[in-house]
C-alpha positions in Angstrom: -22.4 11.9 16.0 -20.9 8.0 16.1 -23.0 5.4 14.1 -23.3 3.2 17.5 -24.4 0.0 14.7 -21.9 0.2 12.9 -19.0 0.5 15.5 -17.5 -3.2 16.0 -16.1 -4.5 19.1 -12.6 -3.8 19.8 -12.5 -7.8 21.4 -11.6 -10.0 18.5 -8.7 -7.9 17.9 -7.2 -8.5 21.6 -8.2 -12.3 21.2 -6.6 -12.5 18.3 -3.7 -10.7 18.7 -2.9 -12.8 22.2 -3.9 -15.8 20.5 -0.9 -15.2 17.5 1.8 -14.0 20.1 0.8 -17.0 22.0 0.8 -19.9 19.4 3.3 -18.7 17.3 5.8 -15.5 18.7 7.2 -17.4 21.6 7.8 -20.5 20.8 10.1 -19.5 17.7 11.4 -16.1 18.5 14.6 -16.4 15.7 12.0 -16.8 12.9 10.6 -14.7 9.3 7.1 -15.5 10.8 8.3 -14.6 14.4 9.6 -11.5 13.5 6.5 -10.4 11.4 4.1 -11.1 13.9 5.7 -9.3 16.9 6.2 -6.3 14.0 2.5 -6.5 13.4 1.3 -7.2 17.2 3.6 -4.2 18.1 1.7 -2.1 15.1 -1.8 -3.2 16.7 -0.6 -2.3 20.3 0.8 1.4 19.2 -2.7 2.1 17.4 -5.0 1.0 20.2 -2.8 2.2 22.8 -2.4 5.5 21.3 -6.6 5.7 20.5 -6.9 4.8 24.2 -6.0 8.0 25.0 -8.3 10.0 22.4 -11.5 8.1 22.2 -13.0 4.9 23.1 -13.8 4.6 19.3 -12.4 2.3 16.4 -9.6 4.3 14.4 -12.0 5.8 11.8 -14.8 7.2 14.0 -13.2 10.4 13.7 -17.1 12.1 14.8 -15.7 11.2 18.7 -12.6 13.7 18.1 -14.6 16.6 17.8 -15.6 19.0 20.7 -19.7 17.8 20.5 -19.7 16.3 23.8 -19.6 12.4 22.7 -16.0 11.6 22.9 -13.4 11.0 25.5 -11.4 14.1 26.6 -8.8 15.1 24.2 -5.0 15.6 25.6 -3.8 18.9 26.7 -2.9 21.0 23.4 -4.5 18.7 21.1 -7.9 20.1 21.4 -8.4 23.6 19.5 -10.9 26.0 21.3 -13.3 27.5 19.9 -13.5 25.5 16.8 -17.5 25.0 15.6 -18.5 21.5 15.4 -18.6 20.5 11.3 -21.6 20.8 9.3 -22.1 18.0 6.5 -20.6 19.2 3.2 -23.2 18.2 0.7 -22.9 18.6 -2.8 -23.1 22.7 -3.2 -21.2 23.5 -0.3 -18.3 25.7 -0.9 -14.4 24.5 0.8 -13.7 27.9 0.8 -16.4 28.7 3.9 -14.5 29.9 7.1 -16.4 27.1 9.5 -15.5 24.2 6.9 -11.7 25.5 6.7 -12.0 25.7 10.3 -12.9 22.3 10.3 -10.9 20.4 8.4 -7.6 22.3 10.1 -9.1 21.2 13.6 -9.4 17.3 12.3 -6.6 17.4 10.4 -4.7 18.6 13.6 -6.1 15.8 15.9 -5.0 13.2 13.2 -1.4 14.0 13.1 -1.6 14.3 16.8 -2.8 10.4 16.9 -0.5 9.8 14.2 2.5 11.2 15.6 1.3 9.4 19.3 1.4 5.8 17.4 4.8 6.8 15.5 6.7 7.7 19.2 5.5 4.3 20.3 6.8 2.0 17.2 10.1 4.2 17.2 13.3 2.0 18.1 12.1 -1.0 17.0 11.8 -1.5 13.0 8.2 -3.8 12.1 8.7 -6.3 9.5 6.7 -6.6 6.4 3.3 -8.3 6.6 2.4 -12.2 5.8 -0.5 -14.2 4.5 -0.6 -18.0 5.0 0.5 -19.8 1.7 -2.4 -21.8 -0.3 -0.6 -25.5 0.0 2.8 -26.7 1.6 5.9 -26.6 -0.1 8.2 -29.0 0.1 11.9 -29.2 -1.0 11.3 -32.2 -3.6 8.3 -30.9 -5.4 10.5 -27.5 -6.3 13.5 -29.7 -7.2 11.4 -31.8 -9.6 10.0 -28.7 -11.2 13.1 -26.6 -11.9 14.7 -29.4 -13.0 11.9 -30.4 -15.5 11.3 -26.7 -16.9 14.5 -25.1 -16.7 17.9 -26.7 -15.9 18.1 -31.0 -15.5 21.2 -30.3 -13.6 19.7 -28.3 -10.7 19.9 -30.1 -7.0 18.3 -27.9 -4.7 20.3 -26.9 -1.5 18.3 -24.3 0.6 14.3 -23.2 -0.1 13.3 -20.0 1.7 9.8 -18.7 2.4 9.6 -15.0 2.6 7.1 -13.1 5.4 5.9 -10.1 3.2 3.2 -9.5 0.7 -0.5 -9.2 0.5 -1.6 -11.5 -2.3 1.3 -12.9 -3.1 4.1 -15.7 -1.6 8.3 -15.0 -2.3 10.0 -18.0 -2.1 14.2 -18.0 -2.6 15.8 -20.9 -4.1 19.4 -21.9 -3.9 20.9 -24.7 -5.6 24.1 -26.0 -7.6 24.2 -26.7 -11.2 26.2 -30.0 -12.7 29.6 -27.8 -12.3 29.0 -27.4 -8.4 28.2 -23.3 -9.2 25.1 -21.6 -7.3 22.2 -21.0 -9.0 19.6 -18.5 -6.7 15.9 -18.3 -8.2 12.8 -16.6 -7.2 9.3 -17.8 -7.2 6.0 -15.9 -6.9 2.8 -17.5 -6.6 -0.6 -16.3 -5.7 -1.8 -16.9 -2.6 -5.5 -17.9 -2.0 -6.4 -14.6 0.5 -5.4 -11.3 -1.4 -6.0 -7.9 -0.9 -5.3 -6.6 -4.9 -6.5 -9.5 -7.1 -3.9 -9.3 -9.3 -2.6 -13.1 -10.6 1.2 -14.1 -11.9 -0.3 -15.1 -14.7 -1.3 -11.1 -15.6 2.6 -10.0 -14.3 4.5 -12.6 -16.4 4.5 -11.2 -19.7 4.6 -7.2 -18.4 7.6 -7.9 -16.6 8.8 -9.6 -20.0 8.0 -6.3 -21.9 9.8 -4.3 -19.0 12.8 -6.6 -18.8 13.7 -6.9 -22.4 13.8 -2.9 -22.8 16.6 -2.5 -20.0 14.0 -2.0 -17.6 14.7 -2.8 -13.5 12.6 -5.8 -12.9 13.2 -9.7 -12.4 13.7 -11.2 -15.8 11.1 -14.2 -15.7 11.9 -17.8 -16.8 8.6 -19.7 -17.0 5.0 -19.5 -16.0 3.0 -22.5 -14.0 -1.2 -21.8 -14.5 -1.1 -25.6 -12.9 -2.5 -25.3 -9.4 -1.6 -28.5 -8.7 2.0 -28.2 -8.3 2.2 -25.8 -6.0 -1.6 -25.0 -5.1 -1.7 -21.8 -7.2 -0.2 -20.7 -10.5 3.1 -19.2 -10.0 6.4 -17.6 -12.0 10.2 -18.3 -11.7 12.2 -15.2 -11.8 15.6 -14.4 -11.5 16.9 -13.3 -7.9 18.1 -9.8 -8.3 20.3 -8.1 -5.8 19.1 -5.6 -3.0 16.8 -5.2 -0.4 14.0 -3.2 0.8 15.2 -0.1 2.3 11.7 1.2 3.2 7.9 0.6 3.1 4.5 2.1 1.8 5.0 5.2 4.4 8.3 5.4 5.0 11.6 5.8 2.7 15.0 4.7 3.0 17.4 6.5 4.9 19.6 7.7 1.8 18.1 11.4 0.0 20.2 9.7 -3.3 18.4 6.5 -3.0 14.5 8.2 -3.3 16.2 10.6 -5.6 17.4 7.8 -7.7 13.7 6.0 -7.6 12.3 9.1 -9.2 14.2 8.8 -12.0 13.3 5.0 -12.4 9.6 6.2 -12.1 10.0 8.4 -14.9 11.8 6.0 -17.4 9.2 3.9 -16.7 6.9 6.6 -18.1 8.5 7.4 -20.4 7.7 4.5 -22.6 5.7 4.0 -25.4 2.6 3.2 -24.1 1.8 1.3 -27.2 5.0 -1.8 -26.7 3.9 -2.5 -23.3 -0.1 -2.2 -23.2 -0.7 -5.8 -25.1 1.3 -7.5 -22.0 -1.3 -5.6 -19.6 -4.9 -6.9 -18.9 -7.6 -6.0 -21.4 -9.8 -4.1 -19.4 -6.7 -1.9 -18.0 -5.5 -1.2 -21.7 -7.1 1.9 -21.8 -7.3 5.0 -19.3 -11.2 6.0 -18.0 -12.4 8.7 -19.8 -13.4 12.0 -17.6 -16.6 10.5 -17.1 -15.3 7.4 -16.1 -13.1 8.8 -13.8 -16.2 10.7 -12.0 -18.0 7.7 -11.7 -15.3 6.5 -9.7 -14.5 8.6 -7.6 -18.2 8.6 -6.9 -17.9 5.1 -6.4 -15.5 5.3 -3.8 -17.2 8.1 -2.2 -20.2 5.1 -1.7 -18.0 2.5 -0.4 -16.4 5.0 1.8 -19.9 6.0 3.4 -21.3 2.6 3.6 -17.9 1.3 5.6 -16.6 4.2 7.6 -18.5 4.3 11.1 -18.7 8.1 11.8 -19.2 11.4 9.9 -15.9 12.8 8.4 -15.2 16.3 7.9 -11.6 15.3 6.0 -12.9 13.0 3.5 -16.1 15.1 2.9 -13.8 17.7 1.3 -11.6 15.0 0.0 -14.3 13.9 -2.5 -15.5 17.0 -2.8 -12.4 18.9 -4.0 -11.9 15.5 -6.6 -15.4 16.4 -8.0 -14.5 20.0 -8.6 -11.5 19.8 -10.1 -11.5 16.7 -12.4 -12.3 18.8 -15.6 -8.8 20.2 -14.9 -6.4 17.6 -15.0 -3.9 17.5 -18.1 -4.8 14.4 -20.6 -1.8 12.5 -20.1 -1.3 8.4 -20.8 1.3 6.0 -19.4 2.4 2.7 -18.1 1.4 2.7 -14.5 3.1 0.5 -12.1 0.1 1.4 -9.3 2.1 0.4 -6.5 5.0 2.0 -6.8 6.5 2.5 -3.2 9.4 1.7 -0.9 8.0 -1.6 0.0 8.3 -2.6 -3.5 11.4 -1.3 -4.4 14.6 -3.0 -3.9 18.0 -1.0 -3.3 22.1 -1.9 -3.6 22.7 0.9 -1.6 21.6 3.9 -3.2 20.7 2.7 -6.5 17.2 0.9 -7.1 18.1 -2.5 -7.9 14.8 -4.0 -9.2 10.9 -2.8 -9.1 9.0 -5.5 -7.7 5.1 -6.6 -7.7 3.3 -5.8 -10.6 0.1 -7.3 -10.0 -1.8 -3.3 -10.5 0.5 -2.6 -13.8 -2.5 -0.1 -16.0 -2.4 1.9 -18.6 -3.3 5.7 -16.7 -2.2 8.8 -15.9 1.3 9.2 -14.8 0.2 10.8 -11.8 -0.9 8.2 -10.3 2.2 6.6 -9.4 3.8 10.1 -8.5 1.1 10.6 -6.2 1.1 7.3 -4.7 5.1 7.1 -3.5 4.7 11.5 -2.8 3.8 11.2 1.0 7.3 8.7 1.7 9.8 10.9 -0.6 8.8 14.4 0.8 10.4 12.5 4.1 13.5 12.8 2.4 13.8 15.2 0.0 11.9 18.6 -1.3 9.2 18.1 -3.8 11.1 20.0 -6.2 14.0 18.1 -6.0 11.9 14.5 -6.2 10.1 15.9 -9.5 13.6 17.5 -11.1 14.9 13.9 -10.9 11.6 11.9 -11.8 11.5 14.5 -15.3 15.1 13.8 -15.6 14.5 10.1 -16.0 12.1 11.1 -18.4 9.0 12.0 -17.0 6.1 14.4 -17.9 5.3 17.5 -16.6 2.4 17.2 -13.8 0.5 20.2 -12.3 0.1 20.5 -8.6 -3.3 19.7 -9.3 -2.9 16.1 -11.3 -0.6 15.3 -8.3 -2.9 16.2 -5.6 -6.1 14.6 -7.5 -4.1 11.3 -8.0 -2.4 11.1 -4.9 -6.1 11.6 -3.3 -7.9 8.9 -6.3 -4.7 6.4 -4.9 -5.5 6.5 -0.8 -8.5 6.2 -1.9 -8.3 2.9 -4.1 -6.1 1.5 -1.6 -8.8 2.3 1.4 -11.2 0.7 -0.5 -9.3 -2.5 -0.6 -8.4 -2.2 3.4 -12.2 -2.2 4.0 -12.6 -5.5 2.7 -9.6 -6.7 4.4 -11.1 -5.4 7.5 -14.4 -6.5 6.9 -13.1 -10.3 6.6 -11.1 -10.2 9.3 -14.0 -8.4 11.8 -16.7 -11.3 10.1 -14.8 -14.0 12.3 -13.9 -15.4 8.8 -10.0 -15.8 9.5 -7.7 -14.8 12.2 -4.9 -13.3 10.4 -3.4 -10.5 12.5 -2.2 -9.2 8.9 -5.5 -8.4 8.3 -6.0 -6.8 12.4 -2.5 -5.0 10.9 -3.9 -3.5 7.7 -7.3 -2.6 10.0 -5.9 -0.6 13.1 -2.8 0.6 12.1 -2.6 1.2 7.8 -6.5 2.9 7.0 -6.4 5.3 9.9 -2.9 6.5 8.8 -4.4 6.6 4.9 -7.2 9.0 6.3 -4.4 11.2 8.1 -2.2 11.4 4.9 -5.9 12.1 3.3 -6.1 15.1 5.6 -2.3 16.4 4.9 -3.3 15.9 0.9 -6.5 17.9 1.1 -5.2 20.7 3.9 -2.3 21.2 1.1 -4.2 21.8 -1.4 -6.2 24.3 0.0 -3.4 25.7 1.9 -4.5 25.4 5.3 
């Protein structure tokens, strides 16, 4: 049954949606921010548009889907007859029950309908990356003045860029000429004052030293600002490598040899001495959690997830329920973990990975983790077996079906966790980011359906 209290009005999504394409979409079709925002209003429509047609609900009430006579109608086909409604899972209940299995398959079906109904609709049109206002203008003389006074005297600045893209932090190219007339391209990366992850420059600066002195593919950084005052936040210089993003969090690129080739990056990556690069990471991520650790947080999560989803969930009953059970299983394994590691961060000269971007989640964990994470975009491409010959290749470990599937599920669930506070700022009237409307409507809803997939694989349903 729906939590009516909890269920938010669908209202200050429409307003702000018109209000963006509106203020900023038409009157500067050609731009970064242009092109974002009709990516992101064109995300929002597809999800609500698509919901429209399966409940009356927001994306997460999932209780209106089933057959107990409070939700809309379900489309022809969709709707599986004969299908019980679900019974709470509580703690003792077994996932091997015939009316649970039944369940979860008949859920599960009805979010890769929705799923594949929001898909059809954003198909012909790619959506560009996401954007967060930046903390303080940037002006052409204040970056002059600081390259020249921390790195090269010679610099003049020709061409500053501001990148659309990123959660929690800004990209912002730099061209200029040195004393001999040459061009000189540089990167910065500051923090931005709204951000999903947390994670500063400051923490990345000296990890992507560690990484880029060993051969590693990352931006080799130049210098560190921690003064806010010259550009509102602290940021980094880096070097601009070459490539582009070929993909995003859920989707790969087109090329089988490129997400072949970022499995074998993953697994150099892993393969290093854990104890060269944990000093560079943050204290408190030095060291993995301990079993019991890792119980308490998946019991965490399992709190924030019932305290900010609005309906009863079959799918991610048995998500947390499965992690519970098999935690004693997992093998003890340790490594640098990038804990982003996915198409929207990788960067690509055709088929070879270029450079490994945004390191503001960089741990010390299980290697898992990261596999896990970029699994649901490579299986697009290639066969699991092929992804994990090529990731051991590079010099990964071996993983069990079940570390993958327990880290894949611990990941959609960390990154759920942080969407519910992006929603919950946006939905408070706080700020009227349609970023935040994006990550709401069209990104958590499509983290529960690759939930579903996760859990419906692992017990073979």
């Amino acid at each position: 049954m729906i939590d009516k209290p909890k269920i938010a009005s669908l209202s200050r999504y429409y307003d702000v949606l018109l209000s963006a394409l509106d203020r900023e979409v038409r009157p500067e079709l050609e731009s970064e921010r242009a092109k974002f925002l009709y990516g992101a209003a064109r995300r929002v429509l597809a999800r609500l548009a698509t919901l429209n047609e399966y409940t009356p609900a927001l994306p997460e009430n999932l209780a209106s889907l089933h057959p107990d006579g409070q939700g809309a109608a379900l489309p022809t086909g969709v709707h599986s007859p004969g299908v019980d409604d679900p019974s709470r899972l509580d703690e003792a209940a077994s996932l091997d029950g015939a009316s649970v299995r039944a369940a979860l398959a008949h859920e599960g079906r009805l979010l890769d309908a929705i799923e594949d109904g929001v898909q059809r609709r954003l198909t012909g049109s790619a959506a560009s990356s996401p954007s967060t206002a930046a903390a303080a203008p940037i002006t052409a003389a204040t970056l002059e003045t600081y390259i020249r006074e921390h790195l090269d005297p010679t610099l003049s600045l020709r061409e500053f860029r501001i990148l659309a893209g990123g959660r929690s932090k800004q990209t912002i190219m730099l061209t200029f000429a040195n004393g001999r007339g040459e061009i000189v391209e540089r990167v910065i990366r500051r923090d931005l004052v709204v951000a999903i992850t947390g994670g500063t420059v400051t923490e990345e600066y000296q990890v992507l030293k560690a990484l880029s002195d060993r051969g590693y593919p990352v931006p080799r950084p130049f210098s560190l600002e921690v003064d806010t005052g010259v550009l509102g936040s602290a940021f980094m210089v880096m070097q601009r490598v070459g490539g582009s993003l070929s993909g995003d969090i859920f989707d790969p690129p087109p090329s089988r040899e490129a997400v072949l080739h970022s499995a074998r990056v993953l697994g150099q990556l892993h393969s290093f001495p854990v104890s060269e690069i944990a000093p560079t990471i943050r204290e408190s991520l030095r060291v993995p959690p301990s079993g019991a650790q890792l119980r308490e947080q998946v019991i965490a999560l399992q709190g924030l997830w019932q305290s900010n989803s609005r309906a009863y969930c079959v799918t991610m009953q048995a998500v947390f329920h499965w992690m519970l059970a098999n935690l004693d299983g997992l093998t003890p394994l340790v490594t640098v973990v990038h804990g982003d590691y996915s198409y929207h961060n990788l960067l690509f000269e055709d088929e070879t990975l270029s450079a490994v971007m945004d390191w503001e989640l960089v741990r010390i964990g299980h290697p898992a983790e990261d596999v896990g994470y970029i699994r649901a975009a490579a299986l697009q491409r290639v066969e699991w077996s092929e992804f994990m010959s090529a990731y051991k290749a590079g010099g990964g470990s071996e993983l069990t079906p079940r570390d993958i599937t327990f880290y894949t599920l611990l990941g959609k669930l960390r990154l759920m966790s942080m969407l519910f506070g992006a929603r919950a700022y946006f939905e408070s009237g706080a700020i009227d980011d349609l970023q935040l409307a994006d990550v709401s409507i069209y990104h958590l809803p499509r983290m529960i359906q690759q939930a579903s997939f996760e859990i419906r694989q692992a017990l073979r349903l």
